[in-house]
N, CA, C and O atoms as a DFTB+ gen file, in Angstrom:
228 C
 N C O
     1  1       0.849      -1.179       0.000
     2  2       0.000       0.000       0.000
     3  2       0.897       1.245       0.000
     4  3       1.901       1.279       0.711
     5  1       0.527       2.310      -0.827
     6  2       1.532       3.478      -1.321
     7  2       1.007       4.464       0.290
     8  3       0.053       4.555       1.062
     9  1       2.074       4.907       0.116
    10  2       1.923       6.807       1.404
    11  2       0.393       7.323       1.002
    12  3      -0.387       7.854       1.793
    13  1       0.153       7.068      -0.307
    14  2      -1.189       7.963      -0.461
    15  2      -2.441       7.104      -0.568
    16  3      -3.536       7.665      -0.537
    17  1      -2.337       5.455      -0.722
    18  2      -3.134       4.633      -0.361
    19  2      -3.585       4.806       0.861
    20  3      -4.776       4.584       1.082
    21  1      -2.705       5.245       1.918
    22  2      -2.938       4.617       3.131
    23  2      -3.374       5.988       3.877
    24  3      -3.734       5.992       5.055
    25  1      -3.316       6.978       3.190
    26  2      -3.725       8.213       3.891
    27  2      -5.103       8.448       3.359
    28  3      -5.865       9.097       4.075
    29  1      -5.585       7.956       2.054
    30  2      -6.823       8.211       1.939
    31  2      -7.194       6.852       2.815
    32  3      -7.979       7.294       3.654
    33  1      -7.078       5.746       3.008
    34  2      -8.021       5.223       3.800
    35  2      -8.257       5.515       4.735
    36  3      -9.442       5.367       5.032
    37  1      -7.477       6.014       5.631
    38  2      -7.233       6.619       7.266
    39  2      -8.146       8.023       6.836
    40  3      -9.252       8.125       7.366
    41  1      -7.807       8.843       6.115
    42  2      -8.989       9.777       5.947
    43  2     -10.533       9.536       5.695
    44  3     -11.500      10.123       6.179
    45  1     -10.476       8.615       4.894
    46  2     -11.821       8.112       4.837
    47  2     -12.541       7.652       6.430
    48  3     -13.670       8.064       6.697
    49  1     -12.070       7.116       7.039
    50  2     -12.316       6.680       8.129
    51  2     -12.814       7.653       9.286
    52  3     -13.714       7.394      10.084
    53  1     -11.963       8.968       9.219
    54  2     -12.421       9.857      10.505
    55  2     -14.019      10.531       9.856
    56  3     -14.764      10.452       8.879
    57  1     -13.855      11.307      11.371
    58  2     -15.504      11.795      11.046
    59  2     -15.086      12.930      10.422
    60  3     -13.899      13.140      10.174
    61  1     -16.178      13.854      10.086
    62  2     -16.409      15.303       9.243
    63  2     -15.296      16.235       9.322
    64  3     -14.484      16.721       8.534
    65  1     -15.592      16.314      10.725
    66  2     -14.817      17.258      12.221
    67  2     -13.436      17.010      11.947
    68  3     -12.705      17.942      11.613
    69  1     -12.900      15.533      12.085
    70  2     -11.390      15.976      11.592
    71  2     -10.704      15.526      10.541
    72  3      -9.564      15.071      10.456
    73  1     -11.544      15.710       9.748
    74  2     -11.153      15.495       7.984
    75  2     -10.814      17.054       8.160
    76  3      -9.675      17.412       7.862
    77  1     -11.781      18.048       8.648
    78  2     -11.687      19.090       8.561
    79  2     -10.464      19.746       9.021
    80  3      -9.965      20.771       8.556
    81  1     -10.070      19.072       9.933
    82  2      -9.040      19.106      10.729
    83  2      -7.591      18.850       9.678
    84  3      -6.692      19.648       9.413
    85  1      -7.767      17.557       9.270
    86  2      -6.329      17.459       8.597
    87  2      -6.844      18.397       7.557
    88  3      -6.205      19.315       8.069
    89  1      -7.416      18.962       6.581
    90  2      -7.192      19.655       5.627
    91  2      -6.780      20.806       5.727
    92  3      -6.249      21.424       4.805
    93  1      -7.060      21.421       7.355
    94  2      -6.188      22.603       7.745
    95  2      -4.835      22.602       8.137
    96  3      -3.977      23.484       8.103
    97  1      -4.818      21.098       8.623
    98  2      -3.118      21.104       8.817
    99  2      -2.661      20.910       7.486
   100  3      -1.538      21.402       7.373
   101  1      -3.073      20.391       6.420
   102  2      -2.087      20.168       5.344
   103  2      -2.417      22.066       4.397
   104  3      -1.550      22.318       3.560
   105  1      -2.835      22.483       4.461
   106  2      -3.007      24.240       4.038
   107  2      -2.480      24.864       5.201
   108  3      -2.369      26.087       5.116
   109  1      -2.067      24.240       6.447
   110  2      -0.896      25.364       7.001
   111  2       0.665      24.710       6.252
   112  3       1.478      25.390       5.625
   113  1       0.749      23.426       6.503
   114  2       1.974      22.632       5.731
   115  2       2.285      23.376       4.608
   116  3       3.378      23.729       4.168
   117  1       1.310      23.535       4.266
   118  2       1.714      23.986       2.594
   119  2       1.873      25.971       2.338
   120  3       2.201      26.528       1.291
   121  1       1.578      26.521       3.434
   122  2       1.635      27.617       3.279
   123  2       3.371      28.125       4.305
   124  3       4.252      28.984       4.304
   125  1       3.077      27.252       4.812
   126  2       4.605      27.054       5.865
   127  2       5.459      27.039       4.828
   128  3       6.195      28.021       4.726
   129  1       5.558      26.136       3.990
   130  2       6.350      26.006       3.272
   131  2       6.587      27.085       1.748
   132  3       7.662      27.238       1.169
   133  1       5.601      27.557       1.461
   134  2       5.324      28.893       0.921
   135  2       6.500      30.139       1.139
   136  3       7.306      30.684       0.385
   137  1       6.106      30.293       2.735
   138  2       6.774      31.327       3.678
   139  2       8.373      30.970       3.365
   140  3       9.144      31.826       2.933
   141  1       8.704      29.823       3.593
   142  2      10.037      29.647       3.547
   143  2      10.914      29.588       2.123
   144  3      12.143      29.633       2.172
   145  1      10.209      29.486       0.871
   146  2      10.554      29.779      -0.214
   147  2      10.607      31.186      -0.045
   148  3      11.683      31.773       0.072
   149  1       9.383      31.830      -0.023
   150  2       9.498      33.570       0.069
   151  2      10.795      34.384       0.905
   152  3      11.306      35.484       0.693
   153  1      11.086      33.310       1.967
   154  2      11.814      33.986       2.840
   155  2      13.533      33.856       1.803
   156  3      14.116      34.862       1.399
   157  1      13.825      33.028       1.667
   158  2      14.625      31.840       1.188
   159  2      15.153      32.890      -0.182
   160  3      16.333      33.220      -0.293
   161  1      14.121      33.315      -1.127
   162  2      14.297      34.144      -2.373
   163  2      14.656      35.352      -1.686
   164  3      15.694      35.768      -2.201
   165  1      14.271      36.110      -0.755
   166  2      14.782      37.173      -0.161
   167  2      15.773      37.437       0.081
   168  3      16.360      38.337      -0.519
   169  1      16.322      36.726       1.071
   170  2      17.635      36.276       1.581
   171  2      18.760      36.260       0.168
   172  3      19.744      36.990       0.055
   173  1      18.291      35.214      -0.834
   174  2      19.043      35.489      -2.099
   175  2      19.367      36.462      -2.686
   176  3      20.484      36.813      -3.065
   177  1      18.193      37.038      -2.804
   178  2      17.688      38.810      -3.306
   179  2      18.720      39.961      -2.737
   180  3      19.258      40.804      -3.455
   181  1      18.911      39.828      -1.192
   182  2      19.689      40.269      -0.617
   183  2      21.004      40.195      -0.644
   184  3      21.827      41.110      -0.631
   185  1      21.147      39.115      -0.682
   186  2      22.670      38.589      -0.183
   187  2      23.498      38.924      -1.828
   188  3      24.722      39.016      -1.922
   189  1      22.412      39.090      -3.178
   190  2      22.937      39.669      -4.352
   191  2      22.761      40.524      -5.046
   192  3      23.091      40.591      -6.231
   193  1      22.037      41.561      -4.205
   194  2      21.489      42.524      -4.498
   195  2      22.400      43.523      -5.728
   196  3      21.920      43.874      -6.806
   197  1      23.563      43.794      -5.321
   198  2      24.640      44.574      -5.982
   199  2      24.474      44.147      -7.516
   200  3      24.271      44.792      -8.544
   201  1      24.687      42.479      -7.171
   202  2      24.953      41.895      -8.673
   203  2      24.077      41.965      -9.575
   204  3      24.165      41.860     -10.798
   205  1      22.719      42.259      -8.496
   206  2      21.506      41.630      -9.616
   207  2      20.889      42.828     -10.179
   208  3      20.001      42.789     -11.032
   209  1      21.665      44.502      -9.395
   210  2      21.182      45.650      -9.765
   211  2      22.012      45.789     -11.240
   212  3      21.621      46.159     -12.347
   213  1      22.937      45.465     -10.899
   214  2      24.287      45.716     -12.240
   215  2      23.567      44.646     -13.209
   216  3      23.394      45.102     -14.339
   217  1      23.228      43.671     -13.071
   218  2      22.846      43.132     -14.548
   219  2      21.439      43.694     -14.829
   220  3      21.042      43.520     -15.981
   221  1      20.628      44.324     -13.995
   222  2      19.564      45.213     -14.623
   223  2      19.634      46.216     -15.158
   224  3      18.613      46.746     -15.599
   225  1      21.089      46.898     -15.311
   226  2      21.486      47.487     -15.995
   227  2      21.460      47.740     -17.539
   228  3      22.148      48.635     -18.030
């Protein structure tokens, strides 16, 4: 049984209430991880700022 076999059966299984539940933890998961790309490109942005003004040149 695959990672995603076994998570829809286990989802299938709970009640309403915390289906509702994991679908908010997996839309914070996924926005968590959002944040840290955003942060992540910044940091880049920063750390080359000089270089990346001169080739907009």
């Amino acid at each position: 049984m695959t990672l995603a076999e076994k998570l829809l059966k286990d989802f299938e299984q709970l009640t309403e209430e915390k289906k509702k539940e994991v679908i908010e933890f997996v839309e914070f998961i996924k926005s968590k991880e959002q944040r840290e790309i955003e942060t992540l490109m910044e940091t880049v942005i920063n750390e080359n700022r000089e270089a990346l003004e001169e080739l907009a040149k």
